[in-house]
Every structure is written in structure tokens, then in C-alpha cells.
SEDOMAR-686380 format. One record per residue: z, x, y of N, C-alpha, C in turn. Coordinates in pm, whole numbers, padded with zeros to 5 digits. Layout:
N
     n.w     n.u     n.v    ca.w    ca.u    ca.v     c.w     c.u     c.v
       Z       X       Y       Z       X       Y       Z       X       Y
...
//
This chain:
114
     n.w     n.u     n.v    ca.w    ca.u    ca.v     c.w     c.u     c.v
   00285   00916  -06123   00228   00950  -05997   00141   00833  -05950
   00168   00797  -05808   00111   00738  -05761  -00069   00734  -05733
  -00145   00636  -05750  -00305   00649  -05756  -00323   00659  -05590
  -00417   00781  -05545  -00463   00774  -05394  -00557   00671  -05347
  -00465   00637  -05223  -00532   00474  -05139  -00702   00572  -05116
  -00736   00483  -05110  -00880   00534  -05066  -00912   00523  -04926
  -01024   00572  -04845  -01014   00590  -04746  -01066   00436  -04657
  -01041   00450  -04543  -01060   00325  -04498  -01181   00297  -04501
  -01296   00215  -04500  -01432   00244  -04473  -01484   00177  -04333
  -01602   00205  -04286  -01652   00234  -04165  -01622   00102  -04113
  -01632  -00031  -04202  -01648  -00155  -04137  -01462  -00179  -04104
  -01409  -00127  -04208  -01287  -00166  -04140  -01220  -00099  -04023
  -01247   00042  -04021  -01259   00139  -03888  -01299   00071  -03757
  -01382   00014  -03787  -01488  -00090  -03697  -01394  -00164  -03611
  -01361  -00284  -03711  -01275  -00381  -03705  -01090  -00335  -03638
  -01065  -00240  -03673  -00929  -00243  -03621  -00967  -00171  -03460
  -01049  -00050  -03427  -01165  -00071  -03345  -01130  -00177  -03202
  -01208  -00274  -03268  -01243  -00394  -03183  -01132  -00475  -03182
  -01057  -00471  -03260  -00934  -00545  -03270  -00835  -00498  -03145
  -00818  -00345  -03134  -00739  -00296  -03048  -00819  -00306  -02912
  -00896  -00342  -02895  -00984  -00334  -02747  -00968  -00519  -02714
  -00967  -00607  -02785  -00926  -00739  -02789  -00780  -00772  -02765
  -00693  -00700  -02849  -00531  -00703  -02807  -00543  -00641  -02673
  -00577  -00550  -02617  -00582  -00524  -02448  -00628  -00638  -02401
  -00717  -00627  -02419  -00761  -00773  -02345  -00670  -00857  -02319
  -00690  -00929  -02388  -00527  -01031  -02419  -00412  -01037  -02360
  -00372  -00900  -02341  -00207  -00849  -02368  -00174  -00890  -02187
  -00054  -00890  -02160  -00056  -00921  -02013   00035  -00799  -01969
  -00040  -00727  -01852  -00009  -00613  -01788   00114  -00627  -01732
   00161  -00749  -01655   00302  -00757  -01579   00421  -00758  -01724
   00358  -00798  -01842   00498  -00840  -01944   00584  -00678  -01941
   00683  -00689  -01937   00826  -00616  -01962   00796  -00564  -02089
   00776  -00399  -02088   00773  -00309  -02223   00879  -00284  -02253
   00889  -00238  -02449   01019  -00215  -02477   01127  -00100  -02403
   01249  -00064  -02422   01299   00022  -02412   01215   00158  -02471
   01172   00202  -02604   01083   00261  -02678   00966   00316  -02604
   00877   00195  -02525   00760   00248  -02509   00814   00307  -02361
   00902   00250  -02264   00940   00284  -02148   01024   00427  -02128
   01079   00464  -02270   01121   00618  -02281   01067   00683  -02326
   00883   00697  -02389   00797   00777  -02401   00718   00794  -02251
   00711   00692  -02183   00626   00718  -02071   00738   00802  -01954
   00838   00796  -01977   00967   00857  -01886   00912   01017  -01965
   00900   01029  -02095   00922   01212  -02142   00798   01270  -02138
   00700   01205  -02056   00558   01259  -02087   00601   01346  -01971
   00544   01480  -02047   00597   01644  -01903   00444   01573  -01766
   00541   01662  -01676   00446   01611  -01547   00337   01728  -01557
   00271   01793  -01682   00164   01867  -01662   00044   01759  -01719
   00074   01636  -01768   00008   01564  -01860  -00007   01446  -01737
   00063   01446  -01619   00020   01311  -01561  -00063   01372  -01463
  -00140   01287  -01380  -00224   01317  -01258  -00099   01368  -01166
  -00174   01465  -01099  -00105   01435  -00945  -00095   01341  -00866
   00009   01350  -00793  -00020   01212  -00683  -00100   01271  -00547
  -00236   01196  -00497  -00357   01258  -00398  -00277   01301  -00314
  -00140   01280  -00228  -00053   01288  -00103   00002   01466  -00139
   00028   01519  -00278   00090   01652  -00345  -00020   01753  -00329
  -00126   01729  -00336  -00289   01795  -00334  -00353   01834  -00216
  -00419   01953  -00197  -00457   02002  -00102  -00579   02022  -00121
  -00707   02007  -00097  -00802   02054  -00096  -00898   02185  -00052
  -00875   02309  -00123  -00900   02438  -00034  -01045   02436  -00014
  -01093   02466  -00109  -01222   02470  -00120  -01306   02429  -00231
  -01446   02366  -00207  -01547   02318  -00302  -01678   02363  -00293
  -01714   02453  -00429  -01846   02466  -00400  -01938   02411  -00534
  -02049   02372  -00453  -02147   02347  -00591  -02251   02380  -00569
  -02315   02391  -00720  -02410   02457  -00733  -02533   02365  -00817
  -02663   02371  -00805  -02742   02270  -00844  -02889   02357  -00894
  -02939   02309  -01018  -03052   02340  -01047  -03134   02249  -01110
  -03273   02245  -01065  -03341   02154  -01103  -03432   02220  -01253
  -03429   02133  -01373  -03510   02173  -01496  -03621   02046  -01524
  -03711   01993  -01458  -03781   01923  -01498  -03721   01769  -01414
  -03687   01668  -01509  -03642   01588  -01496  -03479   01583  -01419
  -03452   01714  -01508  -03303   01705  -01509  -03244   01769  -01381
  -03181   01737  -01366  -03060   01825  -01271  -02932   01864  -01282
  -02907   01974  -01299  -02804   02000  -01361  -02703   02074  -01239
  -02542   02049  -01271  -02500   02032  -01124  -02395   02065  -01190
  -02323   02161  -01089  -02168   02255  -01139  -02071   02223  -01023
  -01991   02136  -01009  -01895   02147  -00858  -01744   02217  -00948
  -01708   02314  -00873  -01574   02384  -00871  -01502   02336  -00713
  -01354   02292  -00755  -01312   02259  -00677  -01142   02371  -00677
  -01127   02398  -00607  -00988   02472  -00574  -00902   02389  -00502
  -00748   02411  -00561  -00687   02275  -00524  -00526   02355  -00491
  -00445   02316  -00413  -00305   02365  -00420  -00227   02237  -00391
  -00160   02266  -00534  -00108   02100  -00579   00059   02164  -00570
   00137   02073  -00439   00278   02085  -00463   00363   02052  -00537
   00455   02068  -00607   00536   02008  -00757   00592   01922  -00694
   00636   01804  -00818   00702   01715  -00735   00852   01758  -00697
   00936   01706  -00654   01061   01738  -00612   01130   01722  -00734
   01231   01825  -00707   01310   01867  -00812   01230   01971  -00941
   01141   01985  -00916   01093   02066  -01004   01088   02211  -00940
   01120   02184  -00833   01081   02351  -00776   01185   02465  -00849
   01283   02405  -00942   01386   02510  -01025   01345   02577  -01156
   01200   02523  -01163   01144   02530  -01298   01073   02680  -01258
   01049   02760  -01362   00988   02933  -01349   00833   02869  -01351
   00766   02926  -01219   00626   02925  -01198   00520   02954  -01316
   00403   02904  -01302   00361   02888  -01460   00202   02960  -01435
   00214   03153  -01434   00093   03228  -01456   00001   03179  -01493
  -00023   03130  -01581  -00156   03097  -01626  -00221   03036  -01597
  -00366   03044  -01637  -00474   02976  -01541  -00583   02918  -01666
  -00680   02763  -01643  -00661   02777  -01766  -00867   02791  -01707
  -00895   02844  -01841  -01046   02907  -01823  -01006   03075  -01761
  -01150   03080  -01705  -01188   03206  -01648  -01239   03204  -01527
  -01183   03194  -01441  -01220   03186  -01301  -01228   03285  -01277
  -01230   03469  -01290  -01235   03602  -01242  -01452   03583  -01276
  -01534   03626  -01149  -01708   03678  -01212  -01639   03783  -01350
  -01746   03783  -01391  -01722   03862  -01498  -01763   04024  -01438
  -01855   03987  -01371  -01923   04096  -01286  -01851   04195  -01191
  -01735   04140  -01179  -01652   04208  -01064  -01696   04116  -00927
  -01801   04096  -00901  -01851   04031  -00759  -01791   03860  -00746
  -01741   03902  -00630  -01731   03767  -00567  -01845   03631  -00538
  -01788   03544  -00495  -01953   03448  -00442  -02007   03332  -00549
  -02081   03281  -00544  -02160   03157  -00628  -02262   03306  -00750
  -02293   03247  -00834  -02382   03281  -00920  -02517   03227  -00874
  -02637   03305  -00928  -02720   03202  -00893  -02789   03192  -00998
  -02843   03061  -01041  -02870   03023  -01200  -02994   03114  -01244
  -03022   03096  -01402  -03098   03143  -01462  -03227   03065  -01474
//
């Protein structure tokens, strides 16, 4: 049986780290990616990419703000009706919502803080 590698330690964590933030650097944005990396960015599902701003509607935004001392603490909810892109409209509509947007209270309206 093979003896277990040990774990990497912090300085080398570090180092590969900074290493990968240096290869960006470096690397040149116009160069031609492989076939490989160009058919992972083709299968990423379109729930994982942004919308495009032109698909997006802006219904409504509200926010809400409370002051604690120094701090300010600040809640914006934004409601959005985002059109699929084309060709997707054959796909079965997707219920779910993600969080809890229903008051818990039954009541409609802003909360008002504690």
C-alpha cells in the first residue's frame, strides 16, 4: 500500500495562489482557446450565464434602509422578467423560485425593520 501524500501546506497553497493570478496576467485574452475549453463554455446551461440587459425587464425595485450607529444597513429587492433566449421557449417552464419571497405574515408591502 501506497504511503499518503501529505497535505499541501499553506505556503505552497499560497504560491500556486499567486501563480494562477500571474498566469492571467500574462496570458493573452485575444489567443485562440482549445477545442476542450471552447466546448465547456458552449455546455455551460443558460441558467449559469448572465442574462443579456436587452432580455430583462425591470418591474419593480424597492429598498429598504436602516441606520445602526455608524452603520447602514440597506436591503434592495429587485423584480425582474427576464425573456429566454430563443429557441428555448420548447423547454417546460421552471416553478421554482429560489428563496422566499411570500411575507411570512400573509401581508403584502415592505417590512419595517426591527
Amino acid at each position: 500500500m501506497a504511503a499518503k501524500e501529505p497535505e499541501p501546506s499553506l505556503m505552497r497553497n499560497l504560491g500556486a495562489f499567486f501563480g494562477h493570478i500571474v498566469q492571467a496576467i500574462n496570458e493573452d485574452p485575444t489567443a485562440p482557446t482549445s477545442p476542450e475549453a471552447r466546448a465547456a463554455e458552449n455546455s455551460e446551461s443558460s441558467e449559469n450565464r448572465a442574462p443579456d440587459p436587452s432580455d430583462t425587464l425591470e418591474v419593480r425595485r424597492e429598498i429598504q434602509e436602516a441606520r445602526h450607529g455608524p452603520y447602514i444597513l440597506r436591503r434592495t429587492t429587485i423584480d425582474e422578467v427576464i425573456r429566454p433566449p430563443e429557441g428555448a421557449a420548447d423547454e417546460a417552464p421552471n416553478d421554482t423560485m429560489r428563496g422566499d419571497a411570500r411575507p411570512r405574515d400573509g401581508s403584502e408591502g415592505s417590512h419595517a425593520s426591527h
